[in-house]
MIDOSE-1310 file (N, C-alpha, C; in nm, 2 decimals, decimal comma, always signed):
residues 280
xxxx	-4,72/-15,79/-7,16/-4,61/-15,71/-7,10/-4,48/-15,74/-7,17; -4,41/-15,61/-7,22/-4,24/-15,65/-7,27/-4,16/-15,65/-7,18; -4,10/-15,75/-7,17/-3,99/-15,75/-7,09/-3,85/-15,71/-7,16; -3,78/-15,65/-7,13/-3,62/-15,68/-7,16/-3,57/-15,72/-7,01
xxxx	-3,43/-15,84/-7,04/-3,37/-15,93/-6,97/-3,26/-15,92/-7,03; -3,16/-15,93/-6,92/-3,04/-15,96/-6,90/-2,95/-16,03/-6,80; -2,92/-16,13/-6,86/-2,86/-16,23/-6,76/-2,70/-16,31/-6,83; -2,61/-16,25/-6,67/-2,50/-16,20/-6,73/-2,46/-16,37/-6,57
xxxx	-2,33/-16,44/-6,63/-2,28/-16,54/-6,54/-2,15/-16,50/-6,52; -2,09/-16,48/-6,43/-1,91/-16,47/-6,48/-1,85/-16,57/-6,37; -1,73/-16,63/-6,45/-1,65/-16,72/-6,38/-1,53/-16,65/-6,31; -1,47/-16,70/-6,21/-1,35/-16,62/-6,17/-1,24/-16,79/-6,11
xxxx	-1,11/-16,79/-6,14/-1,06/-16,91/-6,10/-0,96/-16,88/-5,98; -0,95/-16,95/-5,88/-0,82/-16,92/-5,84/-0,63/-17,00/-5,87; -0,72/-17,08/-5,99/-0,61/-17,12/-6,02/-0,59/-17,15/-6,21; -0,54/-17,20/-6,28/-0,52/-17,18/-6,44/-0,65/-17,28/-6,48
xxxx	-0,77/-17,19/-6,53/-0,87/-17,35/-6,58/-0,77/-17,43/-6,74; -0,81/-17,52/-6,74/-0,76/-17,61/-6,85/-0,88/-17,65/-6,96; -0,97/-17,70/-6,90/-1,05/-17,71/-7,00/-1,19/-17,73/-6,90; -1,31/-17,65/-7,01/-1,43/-17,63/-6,97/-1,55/-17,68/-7,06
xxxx	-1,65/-17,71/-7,01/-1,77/-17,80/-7,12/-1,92/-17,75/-7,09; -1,98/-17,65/-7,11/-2,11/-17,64/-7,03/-2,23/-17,66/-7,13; -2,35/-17,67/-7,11/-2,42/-17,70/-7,17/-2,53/-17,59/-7,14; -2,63/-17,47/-7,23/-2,67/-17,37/-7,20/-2,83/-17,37/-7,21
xxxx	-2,91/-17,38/-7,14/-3,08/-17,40/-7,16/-3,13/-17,20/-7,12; -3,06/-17,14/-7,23/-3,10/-17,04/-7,16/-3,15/-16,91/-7,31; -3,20/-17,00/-7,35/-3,36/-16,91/-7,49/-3,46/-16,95/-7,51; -3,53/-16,85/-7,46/-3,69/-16,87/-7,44/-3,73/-16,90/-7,59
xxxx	-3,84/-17,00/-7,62/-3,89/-17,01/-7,72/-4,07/-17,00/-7,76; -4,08/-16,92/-7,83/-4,23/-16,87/-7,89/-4,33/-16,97/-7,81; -4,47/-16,95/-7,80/-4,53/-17,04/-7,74/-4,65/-16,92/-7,74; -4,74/-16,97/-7,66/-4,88/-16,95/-7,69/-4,85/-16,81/-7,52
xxxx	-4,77/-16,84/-7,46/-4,78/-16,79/-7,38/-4,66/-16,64/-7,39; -4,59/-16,61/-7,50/-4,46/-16,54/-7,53/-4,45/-16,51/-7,63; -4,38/-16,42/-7,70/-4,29/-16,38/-7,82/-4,19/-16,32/-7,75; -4,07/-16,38/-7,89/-4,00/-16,35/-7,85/-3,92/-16,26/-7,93
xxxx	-3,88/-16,15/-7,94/-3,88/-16,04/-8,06/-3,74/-16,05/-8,04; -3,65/-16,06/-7,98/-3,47/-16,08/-8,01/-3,41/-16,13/-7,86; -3,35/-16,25/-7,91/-3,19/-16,32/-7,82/-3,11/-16,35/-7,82; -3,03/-16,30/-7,76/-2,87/-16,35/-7,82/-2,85/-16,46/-7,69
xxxx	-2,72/-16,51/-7,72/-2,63/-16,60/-7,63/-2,52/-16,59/-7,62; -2,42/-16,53/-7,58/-2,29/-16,54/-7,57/-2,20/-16,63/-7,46; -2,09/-16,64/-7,55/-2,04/-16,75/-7,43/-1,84/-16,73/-7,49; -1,79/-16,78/-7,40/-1,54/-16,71/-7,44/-1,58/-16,83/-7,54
xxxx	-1,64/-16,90/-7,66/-1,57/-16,98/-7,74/-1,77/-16,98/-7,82; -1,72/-17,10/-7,94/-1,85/-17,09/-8,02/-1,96/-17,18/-7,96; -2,08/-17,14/-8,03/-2,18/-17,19/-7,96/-2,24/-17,27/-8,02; -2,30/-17,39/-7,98/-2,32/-17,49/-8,10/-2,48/-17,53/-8,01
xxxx	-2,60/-17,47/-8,15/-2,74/-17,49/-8,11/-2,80/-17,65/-8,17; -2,86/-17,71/-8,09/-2,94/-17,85/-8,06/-3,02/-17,84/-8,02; -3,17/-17,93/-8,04/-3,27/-17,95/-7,97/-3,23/-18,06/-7,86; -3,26/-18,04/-7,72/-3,24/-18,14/-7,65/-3,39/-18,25/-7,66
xxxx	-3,39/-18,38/-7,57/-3,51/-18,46/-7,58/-3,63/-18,40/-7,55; -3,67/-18,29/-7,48/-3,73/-18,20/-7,42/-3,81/-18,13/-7,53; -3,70/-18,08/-7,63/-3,80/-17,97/-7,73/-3,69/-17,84/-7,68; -3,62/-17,89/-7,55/-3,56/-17,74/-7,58/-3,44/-17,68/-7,65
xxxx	-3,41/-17,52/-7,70/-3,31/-17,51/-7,76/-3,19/-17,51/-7,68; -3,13/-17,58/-7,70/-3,00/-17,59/-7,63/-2,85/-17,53/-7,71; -2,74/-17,47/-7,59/-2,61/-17,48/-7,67/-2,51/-17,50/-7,60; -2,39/-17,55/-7,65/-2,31/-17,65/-7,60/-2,18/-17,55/-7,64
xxxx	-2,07/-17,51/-7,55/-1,97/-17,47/-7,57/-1,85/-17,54/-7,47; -1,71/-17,54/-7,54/-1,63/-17,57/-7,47/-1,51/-17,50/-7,49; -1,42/-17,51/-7,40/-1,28/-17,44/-7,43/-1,15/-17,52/-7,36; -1,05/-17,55/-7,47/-0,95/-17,60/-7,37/-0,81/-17,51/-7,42
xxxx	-0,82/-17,42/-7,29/-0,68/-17,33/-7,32/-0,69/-17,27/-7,14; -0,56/-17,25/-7,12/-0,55/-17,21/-6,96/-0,62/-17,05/-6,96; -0,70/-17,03/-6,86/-0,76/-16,90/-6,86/-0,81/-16,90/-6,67; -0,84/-16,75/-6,64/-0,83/-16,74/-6,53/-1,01/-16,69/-6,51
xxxx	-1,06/-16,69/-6,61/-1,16/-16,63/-6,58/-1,29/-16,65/-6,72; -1,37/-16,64/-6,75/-1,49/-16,67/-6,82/-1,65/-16,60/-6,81; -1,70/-16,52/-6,89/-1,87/-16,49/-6,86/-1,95/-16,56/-6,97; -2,13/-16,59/-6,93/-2,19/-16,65/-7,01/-2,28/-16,49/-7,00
xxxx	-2,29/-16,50/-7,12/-2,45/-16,41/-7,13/-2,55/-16,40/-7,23; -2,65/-16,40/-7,17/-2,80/-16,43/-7,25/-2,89/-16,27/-7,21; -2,95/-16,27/-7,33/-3,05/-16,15/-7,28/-3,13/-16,12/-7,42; -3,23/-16,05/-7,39/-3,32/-15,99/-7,48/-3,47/-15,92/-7,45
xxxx	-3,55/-15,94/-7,54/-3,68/-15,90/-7,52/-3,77/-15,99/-7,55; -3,89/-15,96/-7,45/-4,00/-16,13/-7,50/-4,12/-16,05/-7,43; -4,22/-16,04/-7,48/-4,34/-15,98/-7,49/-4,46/-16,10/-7,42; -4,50/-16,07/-7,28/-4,54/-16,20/-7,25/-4,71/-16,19/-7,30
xxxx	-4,78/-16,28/-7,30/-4,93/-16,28/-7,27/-4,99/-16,33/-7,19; -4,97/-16,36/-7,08/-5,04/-16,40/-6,94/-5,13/-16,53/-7,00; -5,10/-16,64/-7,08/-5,18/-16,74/-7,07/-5,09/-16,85/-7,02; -5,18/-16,89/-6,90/-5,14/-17,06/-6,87/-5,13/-17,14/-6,90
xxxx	-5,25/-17,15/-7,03/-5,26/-17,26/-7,09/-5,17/-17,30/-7,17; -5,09/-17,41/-7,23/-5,02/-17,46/-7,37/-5,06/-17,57/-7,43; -5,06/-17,62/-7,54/-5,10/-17,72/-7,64/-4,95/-17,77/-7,72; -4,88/-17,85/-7,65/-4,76/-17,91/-7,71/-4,76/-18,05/-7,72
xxxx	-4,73/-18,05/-7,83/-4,74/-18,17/-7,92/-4,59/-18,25/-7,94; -4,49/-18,19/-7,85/-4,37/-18,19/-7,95/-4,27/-18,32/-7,91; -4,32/-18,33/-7,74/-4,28/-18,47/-7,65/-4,36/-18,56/-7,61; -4,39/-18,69/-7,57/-4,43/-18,80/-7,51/-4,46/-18,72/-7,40
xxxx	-4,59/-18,75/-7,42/-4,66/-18,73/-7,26/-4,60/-18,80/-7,13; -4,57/-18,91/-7,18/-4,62/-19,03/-7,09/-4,45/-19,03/-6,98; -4,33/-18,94/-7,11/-4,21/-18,93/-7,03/-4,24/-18,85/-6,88; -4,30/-18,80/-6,90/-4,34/-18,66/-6,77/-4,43/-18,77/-6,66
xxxx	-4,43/-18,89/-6,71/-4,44/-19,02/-6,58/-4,39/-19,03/-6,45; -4,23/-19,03/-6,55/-4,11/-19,10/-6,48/-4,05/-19,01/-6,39; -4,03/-19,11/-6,26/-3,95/-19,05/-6,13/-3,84/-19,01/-6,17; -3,78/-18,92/-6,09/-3,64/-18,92/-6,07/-3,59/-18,84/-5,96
xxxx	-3,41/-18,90/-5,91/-3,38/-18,90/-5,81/-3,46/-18,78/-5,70; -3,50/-18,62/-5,78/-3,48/-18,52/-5,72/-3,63/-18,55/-5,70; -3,75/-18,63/-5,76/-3,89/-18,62/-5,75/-3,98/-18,78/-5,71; -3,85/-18,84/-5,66/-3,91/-18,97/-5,55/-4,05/-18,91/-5,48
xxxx	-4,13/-18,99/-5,50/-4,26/-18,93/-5,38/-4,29/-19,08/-5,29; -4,29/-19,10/-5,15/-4,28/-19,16/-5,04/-4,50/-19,19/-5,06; -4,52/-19,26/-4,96/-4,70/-19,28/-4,95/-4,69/-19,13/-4,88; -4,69/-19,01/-4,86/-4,70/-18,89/-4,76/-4,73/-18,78/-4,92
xxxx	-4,63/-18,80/-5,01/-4,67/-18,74/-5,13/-4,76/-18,80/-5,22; -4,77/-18,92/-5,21/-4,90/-19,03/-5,27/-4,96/-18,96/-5,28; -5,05/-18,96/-5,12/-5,18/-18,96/-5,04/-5,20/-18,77/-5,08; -5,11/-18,70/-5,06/-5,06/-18,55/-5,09/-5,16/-18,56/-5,24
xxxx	-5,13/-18,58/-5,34/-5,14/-18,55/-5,44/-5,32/-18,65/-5,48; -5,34/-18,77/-5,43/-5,47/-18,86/-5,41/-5,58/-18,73/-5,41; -5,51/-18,66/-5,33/-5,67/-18,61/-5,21/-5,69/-18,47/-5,29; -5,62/-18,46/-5,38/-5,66/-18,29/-5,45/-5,68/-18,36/-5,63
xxxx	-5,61/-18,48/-5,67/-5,62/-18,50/-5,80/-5,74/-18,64/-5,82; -5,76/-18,68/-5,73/-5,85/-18,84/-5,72/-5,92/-18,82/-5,87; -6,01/-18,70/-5,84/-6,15/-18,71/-5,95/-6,09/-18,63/-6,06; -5,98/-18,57/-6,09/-5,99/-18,54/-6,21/-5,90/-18,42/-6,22
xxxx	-5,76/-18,36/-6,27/-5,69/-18,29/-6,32/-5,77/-18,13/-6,38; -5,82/-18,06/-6,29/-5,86/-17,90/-6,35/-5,82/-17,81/-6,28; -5,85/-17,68/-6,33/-5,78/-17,57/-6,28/-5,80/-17,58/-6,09; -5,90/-17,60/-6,04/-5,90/-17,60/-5,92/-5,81/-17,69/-5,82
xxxx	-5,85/-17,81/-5,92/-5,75/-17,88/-5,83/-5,61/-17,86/-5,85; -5,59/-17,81/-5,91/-5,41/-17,80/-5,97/-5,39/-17,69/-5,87; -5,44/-17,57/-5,87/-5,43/-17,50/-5,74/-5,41/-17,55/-5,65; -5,54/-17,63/-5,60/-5,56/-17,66/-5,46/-5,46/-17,78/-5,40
xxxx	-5,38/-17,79/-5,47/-5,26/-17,89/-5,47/-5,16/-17,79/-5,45; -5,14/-17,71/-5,52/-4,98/-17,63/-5,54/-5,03/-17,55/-5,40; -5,14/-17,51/-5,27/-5,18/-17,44/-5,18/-5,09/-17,51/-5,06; -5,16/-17,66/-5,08/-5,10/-17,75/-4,99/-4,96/-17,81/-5,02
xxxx	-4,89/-17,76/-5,11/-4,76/-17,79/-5,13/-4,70/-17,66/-5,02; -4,73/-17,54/-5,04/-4,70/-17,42/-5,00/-4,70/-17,40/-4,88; -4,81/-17,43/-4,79/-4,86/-17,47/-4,68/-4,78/-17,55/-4,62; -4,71/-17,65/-4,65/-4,65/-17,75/-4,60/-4,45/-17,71/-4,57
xxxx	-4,41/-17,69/-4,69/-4,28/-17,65/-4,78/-4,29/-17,45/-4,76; -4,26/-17,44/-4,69/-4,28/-17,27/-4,71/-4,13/-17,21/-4,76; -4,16/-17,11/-4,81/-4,07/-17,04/-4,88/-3,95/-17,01/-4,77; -3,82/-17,06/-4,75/-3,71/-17,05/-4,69/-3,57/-17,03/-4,76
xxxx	-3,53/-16,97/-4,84/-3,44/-16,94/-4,90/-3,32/-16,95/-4,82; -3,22/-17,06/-4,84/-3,10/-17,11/-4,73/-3,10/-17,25/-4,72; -3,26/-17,30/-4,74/-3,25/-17,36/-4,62/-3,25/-17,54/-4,71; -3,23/-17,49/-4,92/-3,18/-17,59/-4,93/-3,10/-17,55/-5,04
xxxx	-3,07/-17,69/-5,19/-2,99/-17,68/-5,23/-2,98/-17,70/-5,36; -2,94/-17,73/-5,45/-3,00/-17,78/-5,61/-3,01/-17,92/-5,59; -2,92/-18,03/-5,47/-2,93/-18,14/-5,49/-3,06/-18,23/-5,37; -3,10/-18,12/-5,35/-3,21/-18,16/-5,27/-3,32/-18,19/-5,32
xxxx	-3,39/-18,32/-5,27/-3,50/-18,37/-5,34/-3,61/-18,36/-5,26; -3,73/-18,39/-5,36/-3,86/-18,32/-5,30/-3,89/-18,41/-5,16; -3,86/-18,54/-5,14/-3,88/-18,60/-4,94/-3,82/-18,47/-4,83; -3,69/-18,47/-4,94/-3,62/-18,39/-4,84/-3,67/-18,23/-4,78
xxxx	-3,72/-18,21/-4,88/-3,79/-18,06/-4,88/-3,90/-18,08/-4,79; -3,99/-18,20/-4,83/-4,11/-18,19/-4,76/-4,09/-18,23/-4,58; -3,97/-18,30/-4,59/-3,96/-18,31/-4,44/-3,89/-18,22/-4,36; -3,79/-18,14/-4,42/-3,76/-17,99/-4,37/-3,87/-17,91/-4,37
xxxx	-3,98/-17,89/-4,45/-4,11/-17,80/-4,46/-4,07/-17,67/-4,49; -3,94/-17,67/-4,57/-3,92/-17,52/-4,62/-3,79/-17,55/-4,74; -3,80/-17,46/-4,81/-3,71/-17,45/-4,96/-3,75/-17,32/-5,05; -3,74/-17,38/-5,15/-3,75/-17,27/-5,24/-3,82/-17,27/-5,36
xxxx	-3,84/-17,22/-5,48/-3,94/-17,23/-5,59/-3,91/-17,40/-5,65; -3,76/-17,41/-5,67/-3,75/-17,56/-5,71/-3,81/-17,67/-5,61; -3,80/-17,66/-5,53/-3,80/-17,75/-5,38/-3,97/-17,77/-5,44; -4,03/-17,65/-5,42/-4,18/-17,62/-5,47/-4,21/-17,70/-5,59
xxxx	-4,17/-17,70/-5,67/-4,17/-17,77/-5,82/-4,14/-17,89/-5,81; -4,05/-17,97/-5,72/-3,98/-18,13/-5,70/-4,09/-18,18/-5,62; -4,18/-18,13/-5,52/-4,29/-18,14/-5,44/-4,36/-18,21/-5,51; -4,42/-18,09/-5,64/-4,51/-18,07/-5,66/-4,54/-18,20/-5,75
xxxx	-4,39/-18,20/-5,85/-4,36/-18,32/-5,92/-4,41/-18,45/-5,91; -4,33/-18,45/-5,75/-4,36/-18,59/-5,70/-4,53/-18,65/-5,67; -4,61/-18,59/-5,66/-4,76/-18,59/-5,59/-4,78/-18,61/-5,72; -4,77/-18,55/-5,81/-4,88/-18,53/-5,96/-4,81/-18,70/-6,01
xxxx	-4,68/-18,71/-6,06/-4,66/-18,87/-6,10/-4,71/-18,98/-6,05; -4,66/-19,00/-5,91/-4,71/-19,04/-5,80/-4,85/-19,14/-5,78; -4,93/-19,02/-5,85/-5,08/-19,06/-5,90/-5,12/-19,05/-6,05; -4,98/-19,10/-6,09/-5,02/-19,10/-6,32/-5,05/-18,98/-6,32
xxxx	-5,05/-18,86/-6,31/-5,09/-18,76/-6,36/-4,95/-18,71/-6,46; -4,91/-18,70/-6,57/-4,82/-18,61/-6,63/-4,73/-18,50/-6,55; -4,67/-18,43/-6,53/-4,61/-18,32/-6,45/-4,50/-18,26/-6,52; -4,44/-18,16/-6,55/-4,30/-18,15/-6,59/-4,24/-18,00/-6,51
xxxx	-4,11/-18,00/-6,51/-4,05/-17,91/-6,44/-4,05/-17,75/-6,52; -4,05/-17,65/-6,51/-4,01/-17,49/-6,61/-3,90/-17,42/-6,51; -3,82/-17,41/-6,62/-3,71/-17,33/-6,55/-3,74/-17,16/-6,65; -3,75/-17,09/-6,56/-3,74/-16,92/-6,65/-3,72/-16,83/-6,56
xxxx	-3,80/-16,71/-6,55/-3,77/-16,59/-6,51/-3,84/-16,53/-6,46; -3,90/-16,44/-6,37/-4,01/-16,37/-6,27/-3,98/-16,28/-6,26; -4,07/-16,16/-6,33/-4,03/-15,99/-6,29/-4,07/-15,97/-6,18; -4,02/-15,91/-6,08/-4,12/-15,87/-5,98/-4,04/-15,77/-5,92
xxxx	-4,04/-15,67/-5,98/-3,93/-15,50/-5,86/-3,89/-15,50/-5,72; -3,98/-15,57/-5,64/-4,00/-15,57/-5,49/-3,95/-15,70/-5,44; -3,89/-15,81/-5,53/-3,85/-15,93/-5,45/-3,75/-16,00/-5,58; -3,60/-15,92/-5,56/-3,52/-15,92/-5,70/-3,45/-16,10/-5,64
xxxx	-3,50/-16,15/-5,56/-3,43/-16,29/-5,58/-3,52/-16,39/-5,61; -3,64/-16,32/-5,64/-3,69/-16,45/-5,71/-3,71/-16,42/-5,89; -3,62/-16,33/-5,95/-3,56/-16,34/-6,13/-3,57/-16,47/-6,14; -3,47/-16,51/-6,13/-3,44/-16,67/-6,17/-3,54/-16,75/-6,10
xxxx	-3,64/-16,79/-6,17/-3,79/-16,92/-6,13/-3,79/-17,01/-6,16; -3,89/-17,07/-6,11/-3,97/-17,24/-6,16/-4,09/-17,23/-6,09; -4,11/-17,33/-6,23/-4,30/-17,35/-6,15/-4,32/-17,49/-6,21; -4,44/-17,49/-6,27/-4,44/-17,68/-6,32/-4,55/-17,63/-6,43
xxxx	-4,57/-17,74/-6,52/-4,65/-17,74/-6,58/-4,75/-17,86/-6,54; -4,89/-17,90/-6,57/-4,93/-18,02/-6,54/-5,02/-18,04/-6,65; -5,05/-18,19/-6,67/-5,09/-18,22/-6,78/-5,28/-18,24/-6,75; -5,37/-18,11/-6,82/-5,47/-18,17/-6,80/-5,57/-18,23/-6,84
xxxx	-5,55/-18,25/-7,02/-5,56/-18,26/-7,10/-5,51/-18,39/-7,20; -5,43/-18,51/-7,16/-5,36/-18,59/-7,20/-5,40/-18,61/-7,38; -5,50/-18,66/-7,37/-5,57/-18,66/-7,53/-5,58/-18,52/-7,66; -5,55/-18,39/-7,53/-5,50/-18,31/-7,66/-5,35/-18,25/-7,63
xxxx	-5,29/-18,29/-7,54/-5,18/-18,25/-7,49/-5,14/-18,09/-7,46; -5,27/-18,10/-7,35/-5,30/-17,97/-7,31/-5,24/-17,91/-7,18; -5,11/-17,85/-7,13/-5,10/-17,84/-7,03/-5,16/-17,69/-6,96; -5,14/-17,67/-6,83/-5,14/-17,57/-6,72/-5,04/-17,54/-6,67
xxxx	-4,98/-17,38/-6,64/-4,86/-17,38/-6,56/-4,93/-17,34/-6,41; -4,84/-17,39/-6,35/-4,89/-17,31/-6,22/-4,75/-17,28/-6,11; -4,76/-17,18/-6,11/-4,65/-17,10/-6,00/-4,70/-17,15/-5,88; -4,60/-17,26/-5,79/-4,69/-17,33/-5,64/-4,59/-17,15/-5,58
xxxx	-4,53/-17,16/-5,56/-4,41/-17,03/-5,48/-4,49/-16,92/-5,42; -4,61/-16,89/-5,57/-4,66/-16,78/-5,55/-4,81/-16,79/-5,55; -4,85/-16,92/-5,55/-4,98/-16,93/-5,52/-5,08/-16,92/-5,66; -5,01/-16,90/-5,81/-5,12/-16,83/-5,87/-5,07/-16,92/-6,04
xxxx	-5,16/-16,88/-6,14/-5,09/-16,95/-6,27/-5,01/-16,89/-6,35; -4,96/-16,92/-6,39/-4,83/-16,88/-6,46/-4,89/-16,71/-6,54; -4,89/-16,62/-6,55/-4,93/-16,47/-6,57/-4,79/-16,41/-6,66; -4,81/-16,30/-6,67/-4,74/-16,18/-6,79/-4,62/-16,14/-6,68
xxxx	-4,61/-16,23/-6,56/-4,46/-16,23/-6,49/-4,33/-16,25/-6,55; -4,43/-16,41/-6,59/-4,35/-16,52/-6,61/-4,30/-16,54/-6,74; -4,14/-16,55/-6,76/-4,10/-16,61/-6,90/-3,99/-16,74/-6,90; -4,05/-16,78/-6,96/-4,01/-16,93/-6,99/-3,92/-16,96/-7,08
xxxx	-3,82/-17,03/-6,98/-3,63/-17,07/-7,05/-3,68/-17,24/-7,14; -3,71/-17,34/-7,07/-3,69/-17,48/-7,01/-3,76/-17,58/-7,02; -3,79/-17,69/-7,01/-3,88/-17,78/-6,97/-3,82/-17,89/-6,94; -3,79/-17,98/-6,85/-3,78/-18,10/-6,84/-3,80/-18,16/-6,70
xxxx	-3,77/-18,33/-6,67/-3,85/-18,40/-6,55/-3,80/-18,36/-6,46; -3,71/-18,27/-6,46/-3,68/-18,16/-6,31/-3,58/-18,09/-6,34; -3,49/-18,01/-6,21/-3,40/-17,94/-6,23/-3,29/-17,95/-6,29; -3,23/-18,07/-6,27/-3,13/-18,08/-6,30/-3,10/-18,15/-6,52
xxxx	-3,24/-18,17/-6,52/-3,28/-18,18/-6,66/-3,28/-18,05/-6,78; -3,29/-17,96/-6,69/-3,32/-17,81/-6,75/-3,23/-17,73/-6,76; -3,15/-17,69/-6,63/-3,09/-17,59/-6,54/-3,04/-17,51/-6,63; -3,00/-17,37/-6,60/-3,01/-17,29/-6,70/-2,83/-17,30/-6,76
xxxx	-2,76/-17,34/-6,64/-2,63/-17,36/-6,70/-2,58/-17,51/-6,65; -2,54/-17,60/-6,71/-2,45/-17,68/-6,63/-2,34/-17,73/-6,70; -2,22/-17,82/-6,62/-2,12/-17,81/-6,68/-2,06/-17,91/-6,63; -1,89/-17,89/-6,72/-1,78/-17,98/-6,58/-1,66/-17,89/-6,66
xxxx	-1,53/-17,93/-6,55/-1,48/-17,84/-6,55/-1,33/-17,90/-6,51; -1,18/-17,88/-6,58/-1,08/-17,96/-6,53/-0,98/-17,83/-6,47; -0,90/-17,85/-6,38/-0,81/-17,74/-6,34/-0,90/-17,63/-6,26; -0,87/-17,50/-6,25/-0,90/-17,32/-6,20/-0,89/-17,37/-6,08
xxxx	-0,86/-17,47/-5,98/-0,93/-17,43/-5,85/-1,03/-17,41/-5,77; -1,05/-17,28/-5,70/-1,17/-17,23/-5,63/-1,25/-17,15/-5,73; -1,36/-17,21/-5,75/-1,44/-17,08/-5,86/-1,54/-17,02/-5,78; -1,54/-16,92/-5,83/-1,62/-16,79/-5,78/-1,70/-16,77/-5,89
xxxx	-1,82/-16,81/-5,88/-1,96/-16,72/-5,95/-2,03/-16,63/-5,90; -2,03/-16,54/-6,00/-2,12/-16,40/-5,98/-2,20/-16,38/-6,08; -2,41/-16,37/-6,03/-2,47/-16,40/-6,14/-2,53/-16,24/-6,11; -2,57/-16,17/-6,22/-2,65/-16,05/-6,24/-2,79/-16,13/-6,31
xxxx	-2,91/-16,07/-6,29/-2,98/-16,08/-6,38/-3,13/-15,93/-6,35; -3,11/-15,85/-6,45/-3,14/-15,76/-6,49/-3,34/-15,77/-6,58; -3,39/-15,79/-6,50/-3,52/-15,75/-6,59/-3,65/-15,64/-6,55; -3,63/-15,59/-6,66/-3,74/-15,46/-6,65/-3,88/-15,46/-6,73
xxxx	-3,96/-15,34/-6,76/-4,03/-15,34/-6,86/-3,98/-15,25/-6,97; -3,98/-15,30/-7,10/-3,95/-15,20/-7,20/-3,95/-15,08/-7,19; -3,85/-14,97/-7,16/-3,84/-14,84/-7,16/-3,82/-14,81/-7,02; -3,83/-14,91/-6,91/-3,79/-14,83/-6,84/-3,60/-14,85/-6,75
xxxx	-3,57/-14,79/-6,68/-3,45/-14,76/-6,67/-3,35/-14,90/-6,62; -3,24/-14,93/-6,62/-3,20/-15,09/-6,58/-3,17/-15,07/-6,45; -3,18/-15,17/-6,41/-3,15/-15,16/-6,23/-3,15/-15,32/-6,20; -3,03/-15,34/-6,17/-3,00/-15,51/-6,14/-3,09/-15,56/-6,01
xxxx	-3,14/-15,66/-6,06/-3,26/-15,73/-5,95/-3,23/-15,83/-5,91; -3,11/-15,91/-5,94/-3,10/-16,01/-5,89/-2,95/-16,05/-5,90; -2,84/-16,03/-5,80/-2,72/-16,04/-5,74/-2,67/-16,18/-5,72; -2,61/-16,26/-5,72/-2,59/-16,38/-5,64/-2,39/-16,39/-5,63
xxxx	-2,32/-16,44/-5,53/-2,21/-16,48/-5,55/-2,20/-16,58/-5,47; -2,13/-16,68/-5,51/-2,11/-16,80/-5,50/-1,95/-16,89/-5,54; -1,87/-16,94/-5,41/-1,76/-16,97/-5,43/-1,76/-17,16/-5,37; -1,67/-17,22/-5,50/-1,70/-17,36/-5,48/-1,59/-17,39/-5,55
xxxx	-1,53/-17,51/-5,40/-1,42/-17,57/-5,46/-1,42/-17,67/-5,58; -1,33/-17,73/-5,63/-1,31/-17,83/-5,73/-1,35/-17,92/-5,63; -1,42/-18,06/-5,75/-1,47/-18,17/-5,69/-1,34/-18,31/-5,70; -1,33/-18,32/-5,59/-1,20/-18,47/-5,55/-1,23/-18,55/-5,65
C-alpha cells in the first residue's frame, strides 16, 4: 500500500518565546517492512541530522530570537509491505532488557507475561499476550497521559495504544524477553485519532536478531497500515517531537496529520489541540 502523509505541528505563544531546542524522531526509515520513496522535514531554523543510540534518524533544531509562534513539518510517501517480521542487526539486543520509569512491571506483570511467554517467544504467544494486555487495559482515550506508566495503566484498566505498549513492555522484560517501543503512524479512514501509533516490537529470535511487531491496540501484527517513525525502550525515548523551551508563556499546540492512499483526495484524519502552561 502507498501511503502519502502529512504531519504538520504548529506552535502558538501567548507570550514572546526566547529560545527553543527540540529534538525530531520523525523519518521513517527503509526496512524490510517499507520504502520509502520521498521525506522531507521542516522546522523556523536549520536541521541538524544524527543517528540517535537507537538506529534512529534524528534532527535537532533550535532558535533563540523572540517569536510568537512556530510549525514543525514532516511528510511524504512510503510504500508499505505488510511484513511483521524484521532482522536488525544495528542495536544490542540485550539494551531492550532494561526497565524504565514508564515500563516498571510489579509480580501482577511478572506473572502477566510468565503465563503466555514461559515456553518460548512465537507468533502465538506474542498474540496471546498483547489479547490479555487488551482485555485488561482497554482502549480509553482521556483516561491517561504521556507520563503515565504501564502499573498505572494496568491498575486504571484503560489507556491508549502507548499505555498498550508500556504494558506490554513491562511483561516481555520482566521475564528476559527483549521488547522495544515503535512510535509511527496507522491509516485507518474510520478512526482518524488513531494516525499517530505505537505498538512494540518483540524479540523472537535473539541469535538472529529477529524481531515481530505486534499492534496489542488492535489485536493483530503490524500489516500495510502501519508505518514506522521510531524505536526505542519507550515513549519518551522515541517521541515524535520533544523539547524545552524558555519564555512564550501559554503554548497552544495544534497537530494535523493527513494520511491517505496515493491518489486519493486529502482529508485531515487526525486534529488535536492542546494548550499548556510553562513549567515553574
Amino acid at each position: 500500500m502507498k501511503l502519502t502523509i502529512q504531519h504538520v505541528t504548529h506552535y502558538d505563544y501567548s507570550a514572546p518565546l526566547q529560545y527553543a531546542l527540540q529534538s525530531l524522531c520523525l523519518t521513517p526509515q527503509a526496512s524490510a517492512h517499507q520504502t520509502v520513496h520521498e521525506w522531507t522535514v521542516t522546522a523556523p531554523a536549520p536541521l541538524h541530522a544524527q543517528r540517535d543510540g537507537y538506529g534512529n534518524l534524528a534532527h535537532t533544531w533550535s532558535l533563540a530570537r523572540r517569536s510568537y509562534g512556530s510549525a514543525v513539518r514532516a511528510g511524504g510517501t512510503v510504500e508499505t509491505h505488510a511484513s511483521p517480521w524484521l532482522v536488525d542487526k544495528g542495536t544490542p539486543i540485550q539494551l531492550y532488557l532494561r526497565s524504565t520509569r514508564l515500563t516498571v512491571a510489579d509480580e501482577q506483570l511478572k506473572a502477566l507475561g510468565r503465563v503466555h511467554l514461559a515456553d518460548g517467544v512465537t507468533e502465538d504467544s506474542a498474540m496471546a499476550l498483547a489479547q490479555a494486555v487488551l482485555q485488561r487495559v482497554r482502549y480509553k482515550p482521556g483516561a491517561t497521559h504521556v507520563q503515565t506508566t504501564a502499573l498505572e495503566a494496568w491498575e486504571q484498566g484503560g489507556g491508549v495504544c502507548q499505555d498498550h505498549a508500556h504494558v506490554y513492555l513491562a511483561a516481555c522484560r520482566a521475564n528476559g524477553v527483549p521488547a522495544r517501543y515503535v512510535s509511527g503512524y496507522f491509516y485507518a479512514p474510520d478512526a482518524p485519532h488513531l494516525a499517530s501509533h505505537a505498538w512494540v516490537d518483540v524479540c523472537v529470535e535473539p541469535e538472529h536478531h529477529r524481531w515481530l511487531s505486534v499492534d496489542i491496540t488492535h489485536g493483530c501484527l503490524m500489516d500495510e497500515r502501519h508505518v514506522r517513525l521510531a524505536v526505542g525502550l519507550d515513549y519518551a525515548a522515541c517521541s515524535p517531537i520533544r523539547g524545552v523551551r524558555e519564555g512564550g508563556g501559554d503554548e497552544t499546540m495544534r497537530v494535523r496529520i493527513d494520511i491517505r492512499q496515493a491518489g486519493e483526495p486529502a482529508v485531515p484524519t487526525f486534529s488535536q489541540q492542546q494548550t499548556q502552561a510553562p513549567e515553574p
